[in-house]
C-alpha positions as CSV (number, residue, x, y, z in Angstrom):
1,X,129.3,74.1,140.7
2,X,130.4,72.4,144.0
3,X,128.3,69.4,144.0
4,X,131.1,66.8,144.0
5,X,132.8,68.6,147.2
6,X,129.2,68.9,148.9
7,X,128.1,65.5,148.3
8,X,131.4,63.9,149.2
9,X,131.1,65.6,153.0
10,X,127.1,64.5,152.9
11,X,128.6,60.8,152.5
12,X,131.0,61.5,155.7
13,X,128.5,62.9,157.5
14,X,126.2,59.7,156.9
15,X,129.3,57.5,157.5
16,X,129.4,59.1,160.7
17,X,125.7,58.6,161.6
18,X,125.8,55.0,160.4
19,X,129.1,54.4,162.4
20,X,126.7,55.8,166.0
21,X,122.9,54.2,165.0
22,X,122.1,57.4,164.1
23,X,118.3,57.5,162.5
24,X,118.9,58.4,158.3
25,X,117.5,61.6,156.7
26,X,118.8,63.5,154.3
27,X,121.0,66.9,154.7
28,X,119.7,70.1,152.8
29,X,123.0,72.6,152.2
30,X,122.8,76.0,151.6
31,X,124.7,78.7,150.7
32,X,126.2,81.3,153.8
33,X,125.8,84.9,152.9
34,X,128.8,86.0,151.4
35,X,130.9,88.2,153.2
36,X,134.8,87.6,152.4
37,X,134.5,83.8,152.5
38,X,132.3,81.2,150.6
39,X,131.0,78.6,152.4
40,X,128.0,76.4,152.9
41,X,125.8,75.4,156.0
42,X,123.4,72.3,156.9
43,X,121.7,71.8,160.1
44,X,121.2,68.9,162.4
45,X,117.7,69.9,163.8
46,X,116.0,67.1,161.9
47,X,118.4,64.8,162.6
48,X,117.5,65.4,166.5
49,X,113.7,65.6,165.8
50,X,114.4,61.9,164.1
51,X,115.8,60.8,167.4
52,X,113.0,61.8,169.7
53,X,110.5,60.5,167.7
54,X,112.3,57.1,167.5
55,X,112.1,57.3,171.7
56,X,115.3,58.6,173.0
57,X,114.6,61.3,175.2
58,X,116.5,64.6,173.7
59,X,116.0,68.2,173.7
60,X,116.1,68.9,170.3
61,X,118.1,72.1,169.9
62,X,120.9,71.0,172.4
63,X,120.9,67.7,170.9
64,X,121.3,69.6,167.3
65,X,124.2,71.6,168.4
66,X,126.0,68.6,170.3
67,X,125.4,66.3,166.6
68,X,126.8,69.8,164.5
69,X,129.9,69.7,167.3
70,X,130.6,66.1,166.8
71,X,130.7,66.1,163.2
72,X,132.7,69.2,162.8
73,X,135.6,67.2,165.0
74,X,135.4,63.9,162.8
75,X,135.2,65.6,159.6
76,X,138.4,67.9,160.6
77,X,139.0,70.1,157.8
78,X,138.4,68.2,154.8
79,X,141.0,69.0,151.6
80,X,139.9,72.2,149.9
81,X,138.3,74.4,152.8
82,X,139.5,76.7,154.8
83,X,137.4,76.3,158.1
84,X,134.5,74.2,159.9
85,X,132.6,75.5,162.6
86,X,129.6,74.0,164.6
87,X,127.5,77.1,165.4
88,X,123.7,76.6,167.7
89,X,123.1,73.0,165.6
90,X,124.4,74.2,161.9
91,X,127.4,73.1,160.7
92,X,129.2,75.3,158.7
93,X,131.9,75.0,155.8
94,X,134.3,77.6,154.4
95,X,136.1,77.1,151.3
96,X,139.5,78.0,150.7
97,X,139.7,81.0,148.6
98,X,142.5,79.9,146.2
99,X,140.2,76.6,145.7
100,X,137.1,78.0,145.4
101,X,138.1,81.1,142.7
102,X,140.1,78.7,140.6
103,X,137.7,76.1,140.4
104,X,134.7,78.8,139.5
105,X,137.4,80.0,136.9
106,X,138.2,77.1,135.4
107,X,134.0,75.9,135.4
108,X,133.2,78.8,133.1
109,X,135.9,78.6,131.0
110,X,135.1,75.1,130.2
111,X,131.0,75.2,129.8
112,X,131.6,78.7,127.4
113,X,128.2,79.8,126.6
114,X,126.3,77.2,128.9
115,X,127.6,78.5,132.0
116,X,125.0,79.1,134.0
117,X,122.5,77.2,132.1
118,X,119.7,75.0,134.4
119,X,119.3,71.0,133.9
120,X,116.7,69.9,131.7
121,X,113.5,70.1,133.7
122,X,110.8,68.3,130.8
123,X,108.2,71.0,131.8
124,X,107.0,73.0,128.6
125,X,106.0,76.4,129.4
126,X,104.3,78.7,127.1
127,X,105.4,82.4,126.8
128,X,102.8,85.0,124.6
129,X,103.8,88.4,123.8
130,X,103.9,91.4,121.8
131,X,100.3,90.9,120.7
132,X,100.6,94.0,118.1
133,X,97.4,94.9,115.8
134,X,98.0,94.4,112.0
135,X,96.7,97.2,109.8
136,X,98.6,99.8,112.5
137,X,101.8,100.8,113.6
138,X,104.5,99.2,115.4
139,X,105.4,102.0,117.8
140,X,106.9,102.7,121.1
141,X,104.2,101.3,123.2
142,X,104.3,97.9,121.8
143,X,107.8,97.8,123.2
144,X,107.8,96.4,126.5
145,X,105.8,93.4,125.9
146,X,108.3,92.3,122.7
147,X,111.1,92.9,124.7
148,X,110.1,91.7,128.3
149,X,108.8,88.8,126.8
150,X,111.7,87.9,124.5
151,X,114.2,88.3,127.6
152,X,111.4,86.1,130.2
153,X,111.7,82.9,127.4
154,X,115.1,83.6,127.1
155,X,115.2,82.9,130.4
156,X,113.2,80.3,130.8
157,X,114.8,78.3,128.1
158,X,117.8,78.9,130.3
159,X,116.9,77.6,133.2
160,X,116.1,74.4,131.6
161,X,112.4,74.7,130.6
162,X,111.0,73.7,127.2
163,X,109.7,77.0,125.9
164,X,107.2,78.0,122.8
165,X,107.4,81.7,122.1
166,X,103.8,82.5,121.1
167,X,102.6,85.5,119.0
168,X,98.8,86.5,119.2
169,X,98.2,89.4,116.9
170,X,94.9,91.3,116.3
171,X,94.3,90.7,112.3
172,X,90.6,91.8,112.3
173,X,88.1,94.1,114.2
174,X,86.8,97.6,113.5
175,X,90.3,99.1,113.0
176,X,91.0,96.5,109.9
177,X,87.5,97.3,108.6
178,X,88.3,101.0,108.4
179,X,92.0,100.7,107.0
180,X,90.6,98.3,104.1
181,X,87.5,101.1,103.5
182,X,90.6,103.5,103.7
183,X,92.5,101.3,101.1
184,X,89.6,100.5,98.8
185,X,88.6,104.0,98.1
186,X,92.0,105.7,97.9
187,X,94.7,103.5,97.9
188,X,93.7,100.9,95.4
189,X,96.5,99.2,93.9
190,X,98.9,100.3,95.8
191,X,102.2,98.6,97.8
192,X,104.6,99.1,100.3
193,X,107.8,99.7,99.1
194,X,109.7,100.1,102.5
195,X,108.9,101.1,105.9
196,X,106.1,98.7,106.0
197,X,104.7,99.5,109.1
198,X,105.0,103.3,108.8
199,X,102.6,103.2,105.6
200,X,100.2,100.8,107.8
201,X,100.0,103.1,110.1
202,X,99.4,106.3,107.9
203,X,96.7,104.6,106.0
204,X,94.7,103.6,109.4
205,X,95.5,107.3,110.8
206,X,94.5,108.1,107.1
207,X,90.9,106.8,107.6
208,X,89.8,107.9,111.3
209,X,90.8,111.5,109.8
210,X,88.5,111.0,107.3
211,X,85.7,109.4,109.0
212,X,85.8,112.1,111.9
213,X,85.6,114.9,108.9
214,X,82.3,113.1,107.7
215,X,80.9,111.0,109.9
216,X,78.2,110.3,107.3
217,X,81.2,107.5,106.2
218,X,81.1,105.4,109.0
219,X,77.7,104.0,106.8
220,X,80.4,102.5,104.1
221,X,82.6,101.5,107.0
222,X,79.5,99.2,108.3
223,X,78.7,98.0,105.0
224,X,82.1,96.7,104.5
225,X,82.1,94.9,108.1
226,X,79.3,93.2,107.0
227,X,80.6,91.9,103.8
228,X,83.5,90.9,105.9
229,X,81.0,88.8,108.1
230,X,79.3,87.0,104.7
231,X,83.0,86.3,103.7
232,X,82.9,88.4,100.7
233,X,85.5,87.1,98.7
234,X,87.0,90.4,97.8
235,X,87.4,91.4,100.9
236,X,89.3,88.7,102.4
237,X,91.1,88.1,99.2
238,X,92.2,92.0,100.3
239,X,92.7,91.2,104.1
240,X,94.2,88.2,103.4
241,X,97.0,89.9,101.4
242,X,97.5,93.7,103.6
243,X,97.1,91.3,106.8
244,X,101.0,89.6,105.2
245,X,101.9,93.5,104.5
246,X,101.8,93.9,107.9
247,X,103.4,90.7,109.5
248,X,106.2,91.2,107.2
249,X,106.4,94.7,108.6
250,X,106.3,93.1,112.1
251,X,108.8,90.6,111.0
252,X,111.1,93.3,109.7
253,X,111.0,94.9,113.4
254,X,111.5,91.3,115.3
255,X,114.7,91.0,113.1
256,X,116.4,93.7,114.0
257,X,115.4,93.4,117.8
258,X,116.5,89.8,117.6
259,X,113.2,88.2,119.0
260,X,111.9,84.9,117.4
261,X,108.1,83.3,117.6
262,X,107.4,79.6,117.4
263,X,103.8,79.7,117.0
264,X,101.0,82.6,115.8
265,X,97.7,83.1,116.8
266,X,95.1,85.3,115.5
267,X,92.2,86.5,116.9
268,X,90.8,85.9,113.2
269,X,91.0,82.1,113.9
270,X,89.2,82.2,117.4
271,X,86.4,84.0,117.1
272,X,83.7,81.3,116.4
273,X,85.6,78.7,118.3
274,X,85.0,81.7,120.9
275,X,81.4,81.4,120.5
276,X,80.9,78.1,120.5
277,X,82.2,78.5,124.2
278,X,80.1,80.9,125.0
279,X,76.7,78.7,124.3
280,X,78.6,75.9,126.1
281,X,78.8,78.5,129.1
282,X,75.3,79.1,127.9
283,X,73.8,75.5,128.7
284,X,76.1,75.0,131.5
285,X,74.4,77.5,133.9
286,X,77.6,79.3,133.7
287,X,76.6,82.3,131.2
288,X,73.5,84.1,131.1
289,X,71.9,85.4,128.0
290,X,70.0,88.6,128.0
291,X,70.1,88.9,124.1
292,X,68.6,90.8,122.1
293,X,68.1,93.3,124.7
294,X,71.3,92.9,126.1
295,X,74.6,91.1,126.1
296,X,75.7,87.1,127.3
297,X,77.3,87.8,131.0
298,X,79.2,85.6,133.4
299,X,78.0,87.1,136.7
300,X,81.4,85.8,138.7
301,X,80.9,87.1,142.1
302,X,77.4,85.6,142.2
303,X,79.0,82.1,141.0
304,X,81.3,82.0,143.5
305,X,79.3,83.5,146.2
306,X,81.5,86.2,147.2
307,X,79.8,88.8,149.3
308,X,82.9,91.4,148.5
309,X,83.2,92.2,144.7
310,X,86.3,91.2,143.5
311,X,85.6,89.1,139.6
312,X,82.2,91.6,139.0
313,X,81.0,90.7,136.1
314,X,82.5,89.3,132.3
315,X,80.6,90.3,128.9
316,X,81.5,87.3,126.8
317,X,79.2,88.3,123.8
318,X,77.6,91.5,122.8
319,X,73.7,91.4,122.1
320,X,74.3,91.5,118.3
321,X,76.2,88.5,119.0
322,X,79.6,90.1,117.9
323,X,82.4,89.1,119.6
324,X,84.1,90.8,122.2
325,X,88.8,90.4,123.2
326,X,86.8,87.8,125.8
327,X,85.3,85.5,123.8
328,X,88.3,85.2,121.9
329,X,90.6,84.8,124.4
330,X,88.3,82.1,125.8
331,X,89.0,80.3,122.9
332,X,92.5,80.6,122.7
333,X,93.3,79.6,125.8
334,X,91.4,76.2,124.8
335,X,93.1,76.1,121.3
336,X,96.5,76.7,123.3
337,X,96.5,73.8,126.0
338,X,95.1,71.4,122.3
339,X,98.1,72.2,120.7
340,X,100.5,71.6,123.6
341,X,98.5,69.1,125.9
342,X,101.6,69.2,127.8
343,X,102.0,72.6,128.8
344,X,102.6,73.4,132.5
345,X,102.1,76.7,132.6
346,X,100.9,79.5,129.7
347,X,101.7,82.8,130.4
348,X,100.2,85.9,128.9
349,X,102.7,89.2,128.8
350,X,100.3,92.0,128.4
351,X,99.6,95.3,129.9
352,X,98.9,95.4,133.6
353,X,95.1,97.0,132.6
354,X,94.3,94.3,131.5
355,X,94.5,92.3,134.9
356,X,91.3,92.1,135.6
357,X,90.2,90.5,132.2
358,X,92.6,88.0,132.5
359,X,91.3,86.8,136.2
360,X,87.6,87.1,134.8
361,X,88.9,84.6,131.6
362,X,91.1,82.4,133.7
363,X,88.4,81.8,136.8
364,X,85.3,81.3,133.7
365,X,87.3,78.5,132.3
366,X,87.9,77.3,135.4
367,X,84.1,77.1,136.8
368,X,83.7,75.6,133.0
369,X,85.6,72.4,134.1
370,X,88.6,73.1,132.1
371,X,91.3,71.1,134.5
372,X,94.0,73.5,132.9
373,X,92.6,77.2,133.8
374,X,95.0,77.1,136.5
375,X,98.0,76.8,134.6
376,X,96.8,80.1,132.7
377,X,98.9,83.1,134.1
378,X,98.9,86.8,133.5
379,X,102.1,89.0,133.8
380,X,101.6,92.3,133.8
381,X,103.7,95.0,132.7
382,X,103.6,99.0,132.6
383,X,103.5,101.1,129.5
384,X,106.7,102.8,128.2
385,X,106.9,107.0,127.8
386,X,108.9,109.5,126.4
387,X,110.0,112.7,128.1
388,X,107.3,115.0,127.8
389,X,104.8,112.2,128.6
390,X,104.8,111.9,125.0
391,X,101.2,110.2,124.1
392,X,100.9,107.2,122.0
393,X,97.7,107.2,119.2
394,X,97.9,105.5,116.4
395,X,94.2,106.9,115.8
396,X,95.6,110.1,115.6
397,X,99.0,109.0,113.9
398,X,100.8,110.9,116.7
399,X,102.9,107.3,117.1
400,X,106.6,106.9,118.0
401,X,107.5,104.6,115.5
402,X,109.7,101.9,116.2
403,X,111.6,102.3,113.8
404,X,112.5,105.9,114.1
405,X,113.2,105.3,117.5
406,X,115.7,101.9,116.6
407,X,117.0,104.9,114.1
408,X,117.9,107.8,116.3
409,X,119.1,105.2,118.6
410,X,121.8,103.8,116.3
411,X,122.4,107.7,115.1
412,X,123.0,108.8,118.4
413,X,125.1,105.5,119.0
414,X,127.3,105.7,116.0
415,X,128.3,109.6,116.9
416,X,130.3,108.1,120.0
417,X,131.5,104.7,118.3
418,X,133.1,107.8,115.3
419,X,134.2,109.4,118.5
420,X,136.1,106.6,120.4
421,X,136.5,104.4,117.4
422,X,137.9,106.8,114.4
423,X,139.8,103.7,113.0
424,X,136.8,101.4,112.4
425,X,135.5,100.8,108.6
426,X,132.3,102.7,108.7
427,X,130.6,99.5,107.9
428,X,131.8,98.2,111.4
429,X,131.2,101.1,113.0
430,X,127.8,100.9,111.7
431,X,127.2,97.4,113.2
432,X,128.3,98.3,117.0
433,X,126.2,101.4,116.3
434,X,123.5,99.2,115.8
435,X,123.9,96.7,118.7
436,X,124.7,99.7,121.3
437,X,121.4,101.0,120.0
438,X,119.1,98.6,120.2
439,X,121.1,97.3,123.4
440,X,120.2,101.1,124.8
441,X,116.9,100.7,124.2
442,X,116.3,97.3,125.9
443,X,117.6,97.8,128.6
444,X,115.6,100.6,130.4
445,X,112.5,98.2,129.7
446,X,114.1,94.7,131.8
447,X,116.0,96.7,135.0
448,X,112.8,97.8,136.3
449,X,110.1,95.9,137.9
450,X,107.7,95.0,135.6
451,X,104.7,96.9,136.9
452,X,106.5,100.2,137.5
453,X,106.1,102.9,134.4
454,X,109.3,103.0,132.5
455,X,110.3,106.5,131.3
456,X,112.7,106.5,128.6
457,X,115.3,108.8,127.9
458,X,118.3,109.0,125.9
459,X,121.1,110.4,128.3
460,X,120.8,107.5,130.8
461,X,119.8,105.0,127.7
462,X,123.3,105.6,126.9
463,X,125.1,106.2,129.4
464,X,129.0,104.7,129.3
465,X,129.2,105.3,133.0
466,X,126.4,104.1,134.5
467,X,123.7,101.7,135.0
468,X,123.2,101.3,131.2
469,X,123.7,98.7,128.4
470,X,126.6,100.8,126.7
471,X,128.8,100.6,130.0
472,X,127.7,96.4,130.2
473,X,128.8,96.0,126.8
474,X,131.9,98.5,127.1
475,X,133.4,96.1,130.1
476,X,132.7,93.0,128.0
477,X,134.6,94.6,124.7
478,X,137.7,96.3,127.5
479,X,137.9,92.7,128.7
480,X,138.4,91.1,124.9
481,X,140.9,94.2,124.6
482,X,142.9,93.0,127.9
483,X,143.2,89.3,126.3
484,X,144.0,90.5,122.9
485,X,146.9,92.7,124.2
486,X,148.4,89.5,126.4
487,X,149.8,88.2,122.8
488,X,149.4,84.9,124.0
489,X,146.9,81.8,123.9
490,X,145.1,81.9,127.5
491,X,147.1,80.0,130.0
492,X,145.4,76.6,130.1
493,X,145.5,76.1,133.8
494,X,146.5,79.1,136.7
495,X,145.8,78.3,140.1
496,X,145.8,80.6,142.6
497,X,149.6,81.9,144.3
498,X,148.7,84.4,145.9
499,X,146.1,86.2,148.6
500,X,143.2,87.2,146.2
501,X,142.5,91.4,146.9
502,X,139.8,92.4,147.4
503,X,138.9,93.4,143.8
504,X,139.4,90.2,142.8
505,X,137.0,88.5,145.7
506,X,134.1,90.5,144.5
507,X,134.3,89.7,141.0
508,X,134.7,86.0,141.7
509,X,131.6,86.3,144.1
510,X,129.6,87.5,141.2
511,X,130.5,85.8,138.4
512,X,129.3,82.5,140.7
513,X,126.5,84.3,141.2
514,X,125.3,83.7,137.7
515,X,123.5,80.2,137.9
516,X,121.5,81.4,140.7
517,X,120.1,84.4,139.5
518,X,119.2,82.7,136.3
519,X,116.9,80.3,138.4
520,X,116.1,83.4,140.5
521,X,114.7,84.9,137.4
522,X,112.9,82.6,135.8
523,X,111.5,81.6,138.6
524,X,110.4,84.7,139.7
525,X,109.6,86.1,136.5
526,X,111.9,88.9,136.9
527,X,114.4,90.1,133.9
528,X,115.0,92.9,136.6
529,X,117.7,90.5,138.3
530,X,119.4,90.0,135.7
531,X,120.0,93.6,134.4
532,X,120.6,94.0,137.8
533,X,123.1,91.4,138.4
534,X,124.7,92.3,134.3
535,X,125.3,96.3,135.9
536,X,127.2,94.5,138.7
537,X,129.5,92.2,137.0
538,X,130.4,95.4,135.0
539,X,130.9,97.3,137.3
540,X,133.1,95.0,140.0
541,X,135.2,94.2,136.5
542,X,136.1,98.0,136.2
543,X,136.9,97.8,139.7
544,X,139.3,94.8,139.7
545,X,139.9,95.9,135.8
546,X,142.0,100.0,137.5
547,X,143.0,98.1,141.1
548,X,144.8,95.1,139.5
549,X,146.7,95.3,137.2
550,X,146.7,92.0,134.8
551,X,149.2,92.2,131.8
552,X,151.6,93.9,134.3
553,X,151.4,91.5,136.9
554,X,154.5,89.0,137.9
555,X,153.8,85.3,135.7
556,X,151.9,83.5,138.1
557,X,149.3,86.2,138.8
558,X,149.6,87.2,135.4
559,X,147.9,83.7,134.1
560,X,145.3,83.4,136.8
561,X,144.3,87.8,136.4
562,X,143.9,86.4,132.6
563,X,142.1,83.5,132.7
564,X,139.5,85.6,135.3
565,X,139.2,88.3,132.8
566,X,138.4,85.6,130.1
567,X,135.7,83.6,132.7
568,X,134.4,87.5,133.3
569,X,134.2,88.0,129.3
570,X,132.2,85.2,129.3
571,X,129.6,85.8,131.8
572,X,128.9,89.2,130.6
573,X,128.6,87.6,127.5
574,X,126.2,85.1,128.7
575,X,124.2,88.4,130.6
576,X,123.9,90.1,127.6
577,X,122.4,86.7,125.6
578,X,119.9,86.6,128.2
579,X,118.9,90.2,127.8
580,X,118.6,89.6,124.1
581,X,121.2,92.3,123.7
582,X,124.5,92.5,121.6
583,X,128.2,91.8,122.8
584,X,130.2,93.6,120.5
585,X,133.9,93.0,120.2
586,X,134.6,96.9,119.7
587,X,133.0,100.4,120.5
């Protein structure tokens, strides 16, 4: 935001050293801790270090902090800052406040909806997620990896990387055989009609109820795998067309929760790529086959010599030669990095049990010669819960369902949009209903660390007070309600008259604050910072919004107090994009 001002001192500065036979490096600025004042700080340590090594006989710290004094005499106090200090070899450099709020003002007033955005880096990443099973229901624990997911390529893509939202979904195993037994004998000719995923899920819930009352079934449930495994052509005719039941289902969901996929995988298409691997691990040395009387192992530890067990040992093929999640996900790793040769980094969002299995996959393919293991990376998450510790068991069909949840949400959101909203059509209350729901239910999931257990409940879920999408979204629509009431077009141009409270200040700080925490992360991997930082900006507007007044305020502060509002609009605005939740214009 302040690279023209900071590269036009870096040009004094190497004036300066040019002008004494100084040696040439190159200055790294960074940002002081805010506290009041904004200013930035580089240090003349290397610049010594250059000078000793080039023979003249220095001690490096003094000769630092006499360089940082010098400077900070010839460069005076350059037009637009405040202050400049040489402190122990670093020179530091205070903006003026008026200069520095107006031009962070004016910077996301003009990019809109890119502030904060990240250069082009031309590094394609990979992001895999959400991984439900077809033939089941969508419930509450498939949550978290949709929605973390989503919000981690979201930011990504923001921060300037090339992103492919990837879908893996387990279309076949025992629990398809059983639902198409289910269907076959019961359900024959039937269809959804609505509620796709619901009637999934009752069918499969359906047939281990059956099969537990006689277990003398599970013989027509083997008999059916195995005309699945000659490629009957009635039975995949049949899976073919439930398995699209089911995605639509999914698809249905996605929709409302605003998440998008680039690319599907299914476990369908990589199990005998899968063990074709497996025989290559075979003849490499790498795998070692104890069929029939036992399965095909990759004994890690022993590989790599460790004397501490920390890979143990990875079954990549039973003894009947059936496949097992690893020799599938052996295979798509491999199918992945053919696709996108190009990828830098492929990342898996999945449950944090599943750790393990992801470092005994990643470090197989890696002793297999495959150059791109490394780039293979597992984040973990924790699973969601209801009060009550509310168990999910889609064997049972004891689910949460998604949808009822995405229901009771916009139920429960609609009562207080009736409430503070009475004038609303009932087809717009309807539609803030539905983004304060779904916003409600995000949220919980991306402001805490990924790895911790999230336990959802409605009364902090929606929340208008506190750390809570409804209060984020609330100080976005109180801002649009400031600039509406103004009656005017926003001032084009309001600089700064007089000394900025302390209201003001804060706010200003924050909304700065957005481009870093955006690389912050993404980098980091983090959604977590960015709820965090969201809850913030909300917050320090409802400070600055009852301290200061705007449409009140004499002309000149009048304009600027607007034209902050509108820049704070915006970077809410930009918050909520990256949390895949809603800014609604009314509530």
């Amino acid at each position: 935001m302040f690279e023209r001002e900071q590269q036009a001192i870096t040009q004094k500065i190497k004036t300066f050293c040019r002008e004494n036979q100084l040696p040439e490096v190159e200055f790294q600025w960074k940002w002081i801790p805010f506290s009041g004042h904004w200013g930035i700080s580089t240090s003349f340590f290397q610049l010594a270090a250059q000078e000793a090594r080039q023979g003249k006989k220095v001690n490096v710290n003094s000769r630092a902090a006499e360089l940082a004094s010098q400077i900070a005499a010839y460069l005076g106090t350059p037009q637009g800052f405040e202050k400049v200090e040489a402190v122990n070899g670093y020179l530091n450099i205070y903006f003026l406040q008026s200069t520095y709020a107006t031009q962070v003002v004016n910077t996301v007033l003009q990019q809109g909806e890119n502030f904060g955005k990240g250069a082009p880096r031309n590094e394609r990443v990979m992001v895999e997620f959400s991984q439900p099973n077809t033939h089941k229901a969508f419930h509450v624990g498939h949550l978290r990896s949709a929605i973390l997911g989503d919000v981690i390529s979201r930011l990504l893509d923001f921060a300037g990387f090339s992103v492919v939202r990837a879908n893996y979904p387990g279309d076949i195993g025992l629990h398809v055989i059983k639902w198409l037994w289910c269907y076959m004998n019961f359900h024959r000719g039937e269809k959804p009609a609505s509620d796709i995923t619901r009637w999934m899920g009752d069918i499969y819930a359906e047939a281990n109820r059956r099969l537990e009352e006689k277990p003398e079934l599970e013989n027509e449930v083997r008999a059916l795998y195995a005309r699945w495994d000659r490629r009957d052509p009635e039975v995949v005719a049949l899976w073919e067309e439930t398995r699209q039941w089911s995605l639509d289902g999914f698809e249905e969901i996605y929709r409302q929760l605003d998440i998008h996929f680039d690319v599907y995988y299914f476990n369908s298409q990589v199990e005998h790529p899968g063990k074709e691997i497996v025989n290559e691990l075979i003849a490499k040395g790498i795998a070692v086959d104890e069929r029939p009387d036992g399965p095909v192992v990759v004994k890690l530890d022993e590989l790599l010599g460790l004397k501490t067990e920390k890979y143990r040992v990875l079954v990549v093929l039973r003894s009947d030669n059936t496949a097992l999640y690893a020799t599938e996900d052996l295979a798509l790793a491999k199918k992945k990095f053919s696709d996108y040769p190009d990828l830098s980094r492929s990342y898996y969002v999945v449950d944090v049990r599943q750790s393990l299995h992801f470092q005994q996959v990643f470090k197989t393919l890696e002793l297999a010669g495959y150059e791109w293991a490394s780039r293979c990376q597992h984040i973990p998450y924790e699973l969601v819960i209801l009060p009550g510790n509310v168990v999910m068991a889609s064997r049972e069909g004891t689910v949460v369902l998604l949808e009822d949840l995405i229901r009771e949400a916009t139920t429960r959101a609609l009562a207080v949009v009736r409430e503070k909203n009475p004038d609303l059509s009932e087809e717009v209350k309807l539609k803030i209903a539905q983004a304060v729901g779904i916003g409600a239910i995000k949220y919980p999931m991306l402001a805490r660390e990924n790895t911790k257990v999230v336990t959802f409940d409605w009364q902090s879920a929606l929340d208008f007070n506190g750390q809570a999408a409804p209060y984020i979204q609330y100080a976005y629509v109180r801002a649009g309600s400031i600039l509406r009431k103004a009656g005017q077009p926003l001032p084009e141009e309001a600089k700064v008259t007089e000394p900025l409270t302390p209201q003001e200040v804060e706010l200003i700080n924050l909304i700065s604050r957005l481009p870093a925490e955006v690389q912050r992360s993404a980098g980091e991997l983090r959604p977590l910072w960015i709820a965090t930082y969201a809850y913030e900006l909300a917050k320090a507007f409802n400070d600055f919004y009852t301290q200061c007044p705007v449409l009140q305020a004499e002309e000149a502060v009048r304009n600027f107090r607007l034209r902050l509002t509108a820049a704070t609009r915006q970077a809410i605005a930009n918050s909520l994009t990256l949390l895949g939740i809603t800014a609604p214009q009314a509530m």
